[in-house]
MDAnalysis code that builds the backbone (N, CA, C; Angstrom):
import MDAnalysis as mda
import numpy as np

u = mda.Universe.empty(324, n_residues=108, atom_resindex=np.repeat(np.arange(108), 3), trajectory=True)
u.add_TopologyAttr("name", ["N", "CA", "C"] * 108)
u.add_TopologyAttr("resid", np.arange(1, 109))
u.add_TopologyAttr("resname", ["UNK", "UNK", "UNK", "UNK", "UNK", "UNK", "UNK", "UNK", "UNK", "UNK", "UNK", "UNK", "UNK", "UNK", "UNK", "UNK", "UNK", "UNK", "UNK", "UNK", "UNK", "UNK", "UNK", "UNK", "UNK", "UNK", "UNK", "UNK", "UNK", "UNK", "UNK", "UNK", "UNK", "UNK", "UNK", "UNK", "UNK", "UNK", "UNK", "UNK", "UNK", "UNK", "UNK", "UNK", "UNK", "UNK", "UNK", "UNK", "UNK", "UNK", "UNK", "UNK", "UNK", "UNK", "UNK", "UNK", "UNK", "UNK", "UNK", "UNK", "UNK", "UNK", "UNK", "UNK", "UNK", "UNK", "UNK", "UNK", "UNK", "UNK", "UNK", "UNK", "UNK", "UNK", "UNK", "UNK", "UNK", "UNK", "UNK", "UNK", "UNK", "UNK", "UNK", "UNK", "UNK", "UNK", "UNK", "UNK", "UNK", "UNK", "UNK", "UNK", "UNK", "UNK", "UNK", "UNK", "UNK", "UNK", "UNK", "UNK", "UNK", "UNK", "UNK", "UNK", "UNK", "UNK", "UNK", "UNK"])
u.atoms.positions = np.array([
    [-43.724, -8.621, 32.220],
    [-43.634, -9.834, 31.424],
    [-43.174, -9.543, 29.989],
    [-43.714, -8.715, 29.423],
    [-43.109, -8.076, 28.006],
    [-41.733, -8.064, 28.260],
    [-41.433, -7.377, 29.109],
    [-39.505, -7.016, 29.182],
    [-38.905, -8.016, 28.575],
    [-39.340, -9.350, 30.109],
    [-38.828, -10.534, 30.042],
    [-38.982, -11.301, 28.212],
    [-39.838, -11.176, 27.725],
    [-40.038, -11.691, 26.416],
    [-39.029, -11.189, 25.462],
    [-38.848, -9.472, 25.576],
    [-38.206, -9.009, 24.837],
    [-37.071, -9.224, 24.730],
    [-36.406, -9.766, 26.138],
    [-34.689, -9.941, 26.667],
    [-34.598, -11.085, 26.290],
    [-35.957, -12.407, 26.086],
    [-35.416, -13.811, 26.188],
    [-34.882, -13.533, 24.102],
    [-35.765, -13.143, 23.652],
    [-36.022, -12.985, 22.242],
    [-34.550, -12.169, 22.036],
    [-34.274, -10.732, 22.426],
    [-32.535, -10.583, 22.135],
    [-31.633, -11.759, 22.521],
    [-31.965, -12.102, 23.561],
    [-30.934, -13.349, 23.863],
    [-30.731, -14.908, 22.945],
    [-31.783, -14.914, 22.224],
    [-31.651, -15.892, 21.442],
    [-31.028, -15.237, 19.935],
    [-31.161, -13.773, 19.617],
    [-30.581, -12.933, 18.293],
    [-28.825, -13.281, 18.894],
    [-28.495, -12.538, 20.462],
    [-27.316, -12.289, 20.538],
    [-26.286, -13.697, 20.748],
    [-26.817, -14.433, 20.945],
    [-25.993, -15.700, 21.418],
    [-25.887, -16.675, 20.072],
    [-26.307, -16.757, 19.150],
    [-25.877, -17.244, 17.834],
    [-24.939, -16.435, 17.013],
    [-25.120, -15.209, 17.139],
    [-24.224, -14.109, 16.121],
    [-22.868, -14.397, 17.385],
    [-22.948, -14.237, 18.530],
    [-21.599, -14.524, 19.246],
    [-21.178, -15.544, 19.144],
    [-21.597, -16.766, 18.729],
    [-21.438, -18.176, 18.816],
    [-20.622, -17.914, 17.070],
    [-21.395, -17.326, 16.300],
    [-20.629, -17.070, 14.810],
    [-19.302, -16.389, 14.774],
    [-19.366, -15.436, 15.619],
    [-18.144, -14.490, 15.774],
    [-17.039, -15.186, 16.029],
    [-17.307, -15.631, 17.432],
    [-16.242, -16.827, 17.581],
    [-15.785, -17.776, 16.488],
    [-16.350, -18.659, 16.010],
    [-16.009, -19.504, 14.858],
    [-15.060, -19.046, 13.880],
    [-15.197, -17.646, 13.766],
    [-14.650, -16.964, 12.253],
    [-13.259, -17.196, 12.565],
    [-12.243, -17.600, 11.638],
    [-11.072, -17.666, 11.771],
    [-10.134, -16.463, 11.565],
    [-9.199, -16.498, 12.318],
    [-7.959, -15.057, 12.675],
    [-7.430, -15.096, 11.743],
    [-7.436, -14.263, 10.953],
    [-6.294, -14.239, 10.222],
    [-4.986, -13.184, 10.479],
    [-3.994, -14.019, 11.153],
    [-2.694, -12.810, 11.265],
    [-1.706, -12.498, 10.353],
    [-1.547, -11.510, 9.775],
    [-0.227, -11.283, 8.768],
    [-0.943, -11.989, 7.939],
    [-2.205, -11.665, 7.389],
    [-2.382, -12.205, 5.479],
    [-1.551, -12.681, 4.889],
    [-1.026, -11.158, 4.430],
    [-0.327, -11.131, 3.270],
    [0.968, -12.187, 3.264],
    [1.333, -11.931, 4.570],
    [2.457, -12.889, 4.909],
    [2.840, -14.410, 4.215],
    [1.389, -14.843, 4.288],
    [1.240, -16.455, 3.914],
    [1.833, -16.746, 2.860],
    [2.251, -17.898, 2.628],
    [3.121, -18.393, 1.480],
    [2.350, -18.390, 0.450],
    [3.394, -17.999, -0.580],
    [2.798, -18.074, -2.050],
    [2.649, -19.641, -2.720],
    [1.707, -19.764, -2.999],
    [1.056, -20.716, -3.731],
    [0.338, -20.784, -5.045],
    [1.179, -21.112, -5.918],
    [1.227, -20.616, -7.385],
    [-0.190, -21.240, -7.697],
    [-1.541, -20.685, -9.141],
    [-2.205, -21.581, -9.217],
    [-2.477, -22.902, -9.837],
    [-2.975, -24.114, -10.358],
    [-2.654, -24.464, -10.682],
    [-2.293, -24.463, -11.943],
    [-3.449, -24.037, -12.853],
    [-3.648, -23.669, -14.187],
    [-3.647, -22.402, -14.564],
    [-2.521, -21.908, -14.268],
    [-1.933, -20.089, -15.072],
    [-2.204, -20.314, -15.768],
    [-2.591, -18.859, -16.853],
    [-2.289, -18.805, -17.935],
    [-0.535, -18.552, -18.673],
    [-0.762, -18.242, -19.901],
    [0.980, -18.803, -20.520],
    [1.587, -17.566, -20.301],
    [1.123, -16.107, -19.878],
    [2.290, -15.121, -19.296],
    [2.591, -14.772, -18.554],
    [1.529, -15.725, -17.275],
    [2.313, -15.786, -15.814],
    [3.091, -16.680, -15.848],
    [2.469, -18.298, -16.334],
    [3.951, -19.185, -16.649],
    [4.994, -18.518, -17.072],
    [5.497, -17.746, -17.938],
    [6.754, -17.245, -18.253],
    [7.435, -16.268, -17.423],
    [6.671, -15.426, -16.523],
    [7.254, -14.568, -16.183],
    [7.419, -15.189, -14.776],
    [7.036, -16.314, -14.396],
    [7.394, -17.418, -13.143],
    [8.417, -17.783, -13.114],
    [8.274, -18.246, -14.378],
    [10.033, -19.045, -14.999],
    [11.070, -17.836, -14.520],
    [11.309, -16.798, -15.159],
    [11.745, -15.571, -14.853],
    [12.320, -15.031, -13.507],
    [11.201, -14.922, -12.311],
    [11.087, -14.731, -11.601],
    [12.015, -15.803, -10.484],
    [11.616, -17.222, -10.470],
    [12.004, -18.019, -10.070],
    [13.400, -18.472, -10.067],
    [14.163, -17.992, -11.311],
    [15.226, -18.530, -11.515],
    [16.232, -17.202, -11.231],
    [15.723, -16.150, -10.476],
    [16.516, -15.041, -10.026],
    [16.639, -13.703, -10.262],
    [15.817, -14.212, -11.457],
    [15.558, -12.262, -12.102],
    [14.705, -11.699, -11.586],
    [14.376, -10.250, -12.364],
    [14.023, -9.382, -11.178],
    [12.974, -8.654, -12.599],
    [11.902, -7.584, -11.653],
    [11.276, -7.201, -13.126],
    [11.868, -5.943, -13.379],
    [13.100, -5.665, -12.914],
    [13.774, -4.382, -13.027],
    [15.012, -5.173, -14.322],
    [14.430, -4.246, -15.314],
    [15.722, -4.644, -16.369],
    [16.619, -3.833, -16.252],
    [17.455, -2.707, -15.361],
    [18.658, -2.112, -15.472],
    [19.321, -2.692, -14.183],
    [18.244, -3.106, -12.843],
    [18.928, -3.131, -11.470],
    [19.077, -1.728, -10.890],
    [19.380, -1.560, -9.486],
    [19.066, -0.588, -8.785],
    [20.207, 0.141, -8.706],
    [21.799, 0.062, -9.826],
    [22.314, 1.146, -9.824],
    [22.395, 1.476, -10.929],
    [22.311, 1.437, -11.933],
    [21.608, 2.129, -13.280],
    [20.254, 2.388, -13.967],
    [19.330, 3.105, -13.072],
    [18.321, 2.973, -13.908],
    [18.130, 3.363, -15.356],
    [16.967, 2.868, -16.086],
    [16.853, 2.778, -17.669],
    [16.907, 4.539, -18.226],
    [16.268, 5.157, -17.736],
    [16.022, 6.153, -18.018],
    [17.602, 7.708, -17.681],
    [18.630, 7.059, -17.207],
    [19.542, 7.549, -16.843],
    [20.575, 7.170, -18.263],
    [20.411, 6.265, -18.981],
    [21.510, 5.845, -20.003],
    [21.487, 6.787, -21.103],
    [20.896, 7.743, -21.838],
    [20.918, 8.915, -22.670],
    [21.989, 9.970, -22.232],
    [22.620, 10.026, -21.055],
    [23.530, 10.747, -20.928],
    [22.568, 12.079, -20.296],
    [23.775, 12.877, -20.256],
    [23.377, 14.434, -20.004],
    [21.742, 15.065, -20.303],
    [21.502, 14.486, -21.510],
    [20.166, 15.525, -21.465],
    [18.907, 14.503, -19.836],
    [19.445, 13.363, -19.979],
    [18.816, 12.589, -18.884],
    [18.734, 13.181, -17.143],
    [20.023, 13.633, -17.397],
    [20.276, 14.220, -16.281],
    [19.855, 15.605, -15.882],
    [19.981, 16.129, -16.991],
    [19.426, 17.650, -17.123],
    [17.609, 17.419, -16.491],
    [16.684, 16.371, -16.829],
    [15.392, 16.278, -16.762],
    [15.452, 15.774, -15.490],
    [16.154, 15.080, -15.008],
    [16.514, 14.497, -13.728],
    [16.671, 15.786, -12.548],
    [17.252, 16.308, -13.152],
    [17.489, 17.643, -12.155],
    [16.696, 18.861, -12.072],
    [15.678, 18.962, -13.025],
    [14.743, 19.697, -13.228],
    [13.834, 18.853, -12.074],
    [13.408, 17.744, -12.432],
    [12.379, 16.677, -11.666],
    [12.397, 16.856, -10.239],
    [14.032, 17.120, -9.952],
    [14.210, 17.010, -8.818],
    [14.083, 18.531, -7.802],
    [14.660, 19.460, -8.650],
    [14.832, 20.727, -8.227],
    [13.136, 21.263, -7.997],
    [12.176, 20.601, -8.580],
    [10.804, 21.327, -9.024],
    [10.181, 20.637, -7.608],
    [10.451, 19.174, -7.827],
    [10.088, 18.262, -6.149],
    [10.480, 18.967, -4.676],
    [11.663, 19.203, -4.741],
    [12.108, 20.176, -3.607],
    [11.866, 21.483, -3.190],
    [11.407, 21.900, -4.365],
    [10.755, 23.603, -4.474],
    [9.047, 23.593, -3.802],
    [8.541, 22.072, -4.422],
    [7.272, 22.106, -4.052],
    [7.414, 21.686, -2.607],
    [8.108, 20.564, -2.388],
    [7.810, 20.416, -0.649],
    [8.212, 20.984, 0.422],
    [9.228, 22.173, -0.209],
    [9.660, 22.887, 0.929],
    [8.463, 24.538, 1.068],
    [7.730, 24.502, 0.253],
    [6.748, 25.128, -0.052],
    [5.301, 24.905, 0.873],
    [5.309, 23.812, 0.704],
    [4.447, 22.917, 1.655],
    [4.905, 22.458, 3.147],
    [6.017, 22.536, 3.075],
    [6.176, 22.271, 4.657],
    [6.573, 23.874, 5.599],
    [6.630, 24.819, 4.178],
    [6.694, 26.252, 4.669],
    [5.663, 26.467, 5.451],
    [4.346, 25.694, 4.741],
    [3.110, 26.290, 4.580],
    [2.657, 26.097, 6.312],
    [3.218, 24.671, 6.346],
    [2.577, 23.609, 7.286],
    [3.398, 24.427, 8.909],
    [4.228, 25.077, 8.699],
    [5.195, 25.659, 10.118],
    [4.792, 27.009, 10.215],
    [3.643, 27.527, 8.844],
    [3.739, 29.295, 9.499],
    [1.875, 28.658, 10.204],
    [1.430, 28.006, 9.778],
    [-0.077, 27.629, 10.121],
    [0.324, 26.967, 11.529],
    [0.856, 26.527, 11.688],
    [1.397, 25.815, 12.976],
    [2.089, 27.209, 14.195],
    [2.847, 27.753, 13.435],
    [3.146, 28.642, 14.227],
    [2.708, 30.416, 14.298],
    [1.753, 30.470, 13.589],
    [0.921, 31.374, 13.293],
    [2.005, 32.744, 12.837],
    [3.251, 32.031, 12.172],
    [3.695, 32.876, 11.351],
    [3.521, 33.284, 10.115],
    [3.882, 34.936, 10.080],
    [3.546, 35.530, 8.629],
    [2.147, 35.669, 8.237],
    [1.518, 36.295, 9.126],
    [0.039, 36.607, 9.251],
    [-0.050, 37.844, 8.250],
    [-0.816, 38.204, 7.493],
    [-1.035, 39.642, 7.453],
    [-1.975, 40.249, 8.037],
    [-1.961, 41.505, 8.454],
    [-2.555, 41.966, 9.772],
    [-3.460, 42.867, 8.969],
])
């Protein structure tokens, strides 16, 4: 008789929390949902709405001149350092990742 008490008593815990579960609404693709401005921004999202809305972009050079490229040569010089130091490190790391993988270059 206890059992039975104990099962009627889960059964009344489990059948409301499932009854809740159900109810909760799906949400698919969040982010997806349309933007819906609020009503009462403040005045430097209003401006940068205005901005935004009428075609601009928050990139002030655009995606074939970036800002930091217009100094000329010494730009490029740091550019190529940036880049040469990036490639040094990940080929370093993916060295790392193929001798551990392939149990090369052990020292014995």
């Amino acid at each position: 008789r206890a059992k039975d008490k104990n099962m009627a008593a889960l059964r009344g815990v489990i059948r409301p929390a499932a009854a809740a579960v159900r109810v909760m609404p799906k949400r698919f693709m969040g982010a997806a949902e349309p933007f819906e401005p609020a009503k009462a921004a403040p005045a430097n999202i209003v401006k940068a709405r205005e901005v935004l809305c009428a075609g601009g972009t928050w990139n002030g050079a655009g995606g074939a001149g970036p800002t930091w490229l217009k100094d000329g040569m010494g730009d490029q010089v740091v550019g190529g350092i940036a880049l040469g130091a990036f490639l040094w490190g990940m080929t370093g790391f993916f060295g790392g990742l193929y001798k551990m993988g392939y149990g090369v270059g052990k020292l014995d």
